[in-house]
C-alpha positions in Angstrom: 0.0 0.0 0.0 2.9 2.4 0.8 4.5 1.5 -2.2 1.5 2.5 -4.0 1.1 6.2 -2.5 -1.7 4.8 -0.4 -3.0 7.4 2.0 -5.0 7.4 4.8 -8.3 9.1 4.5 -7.4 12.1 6.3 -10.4 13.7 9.0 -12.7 11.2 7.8 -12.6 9.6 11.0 -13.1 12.0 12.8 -15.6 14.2 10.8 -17.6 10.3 10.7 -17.3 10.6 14.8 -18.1 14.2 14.7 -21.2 13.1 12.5 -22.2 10.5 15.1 -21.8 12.6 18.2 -24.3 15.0 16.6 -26.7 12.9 15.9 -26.7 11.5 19.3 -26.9 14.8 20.7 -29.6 15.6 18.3 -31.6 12.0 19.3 -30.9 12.9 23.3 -32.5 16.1 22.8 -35.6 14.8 20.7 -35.7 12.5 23.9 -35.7 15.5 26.4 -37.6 18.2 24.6 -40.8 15.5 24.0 -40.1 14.2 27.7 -40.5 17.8 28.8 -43.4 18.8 26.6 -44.5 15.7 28.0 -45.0 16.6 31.3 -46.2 20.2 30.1 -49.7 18.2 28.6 -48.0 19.7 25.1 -49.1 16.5 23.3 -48.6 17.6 19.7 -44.9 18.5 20.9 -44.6 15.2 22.5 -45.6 13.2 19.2 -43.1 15.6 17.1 -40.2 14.9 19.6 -40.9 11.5 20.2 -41.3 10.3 16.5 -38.2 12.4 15.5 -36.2 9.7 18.8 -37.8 6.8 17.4 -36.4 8.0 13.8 -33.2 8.4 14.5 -33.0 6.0 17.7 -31.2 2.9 17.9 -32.4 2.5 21.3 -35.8 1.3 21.9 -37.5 3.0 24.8 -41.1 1.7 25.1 -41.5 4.5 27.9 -41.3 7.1 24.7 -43.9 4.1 23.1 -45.9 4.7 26.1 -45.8 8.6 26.2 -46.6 8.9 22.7 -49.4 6.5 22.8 -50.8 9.0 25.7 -50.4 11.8 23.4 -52.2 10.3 20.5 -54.8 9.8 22.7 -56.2 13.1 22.3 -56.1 12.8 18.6 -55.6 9.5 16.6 -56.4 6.3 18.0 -55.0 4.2 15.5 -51.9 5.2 16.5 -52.2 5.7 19.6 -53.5 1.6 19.7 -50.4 1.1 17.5 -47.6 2.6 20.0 -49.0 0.7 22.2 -48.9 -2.2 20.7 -45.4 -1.2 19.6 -44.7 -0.6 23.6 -45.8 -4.6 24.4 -43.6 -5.7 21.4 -40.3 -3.6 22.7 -41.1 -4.5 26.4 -42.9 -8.0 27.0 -42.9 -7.6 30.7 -44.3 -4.5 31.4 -47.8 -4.1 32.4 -48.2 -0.8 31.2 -48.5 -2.3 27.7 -52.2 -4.1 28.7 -53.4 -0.6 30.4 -52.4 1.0 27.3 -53.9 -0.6 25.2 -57.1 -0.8 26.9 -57.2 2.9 27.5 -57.0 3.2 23.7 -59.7 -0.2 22.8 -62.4 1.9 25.4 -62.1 5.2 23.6 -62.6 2.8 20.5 -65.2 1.1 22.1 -63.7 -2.7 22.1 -64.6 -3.7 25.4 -64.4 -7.0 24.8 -60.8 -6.3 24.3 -60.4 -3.9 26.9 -61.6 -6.7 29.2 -58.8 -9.6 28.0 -55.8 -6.6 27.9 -56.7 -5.8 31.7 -57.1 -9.8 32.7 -53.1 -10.3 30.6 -52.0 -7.3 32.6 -53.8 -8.6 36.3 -52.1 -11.7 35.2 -48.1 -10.3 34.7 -48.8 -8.6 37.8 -49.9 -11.6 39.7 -46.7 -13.8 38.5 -44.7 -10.8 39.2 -46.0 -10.9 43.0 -45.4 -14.9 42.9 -42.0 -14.7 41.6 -40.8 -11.8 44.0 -42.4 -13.7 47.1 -40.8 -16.9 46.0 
């Protein structure tokens, strides 16, 4: 390689690190700005901060799932049933999935639904309780 006037690829490295940094920094601050708008009752804010993490994320946080799902709430309940969803497929062991998603199904009227989401998340709880006592 020397031989053939191979050089490195100067500041690529680096601008490639500088590259990734930012867009770390850019998916940290999607995370904070929508958990703060969050906790404001900003929900149109939340859903533009949270779907720009889950964009650019490669961490999957089914508490932005969760928050998101709360925002849609207000205002599309297909997606709000779909984060949800989402939420139960990132995290299987969280009962927050099964409340979620029957929020959603009773604004949708499903109660059928709403009735078998709150027996599965009764039921983690319940194993949860026996496996702690254990």
């Amino acid at each position: 390689m020397v031989m053939m006037h191979y050089k490195d690829d100067e500041g690529t490295n680096e601008l490639c690190f500088q590259e990734w940094t930012q867009e770390m920094q850019d998916m940290l601050n999607a995370r904070k700005h929508g958990d703060v708008s969050f906790h404001e009752k900003d929900f149109k804010t939340t859903i533009n901060y949270y779907t720009q993490f889950i964009e650019v994320s490669t961490t999957i946080s089914p508490t932005v799932y969760a928050r998101r799902s709360l925002a849609y709430l207000c205002h599309q309940l297909d997606a709000s049933l779909c984060d949800a969803m989402q939420e139960q497929c990132v995290y299987l062991d969280w009962t927050t999935t099964f409340y979620m998603q029957a929020t959603t199904l009773t604004k949708i009227n499903m109660l059928k639904d709403v009735a078998d989401r709150l027996k599965g998340g009764v039921a983690m709880e319940e194993n949860r309780q026996e496996a702690r006592g254990s």
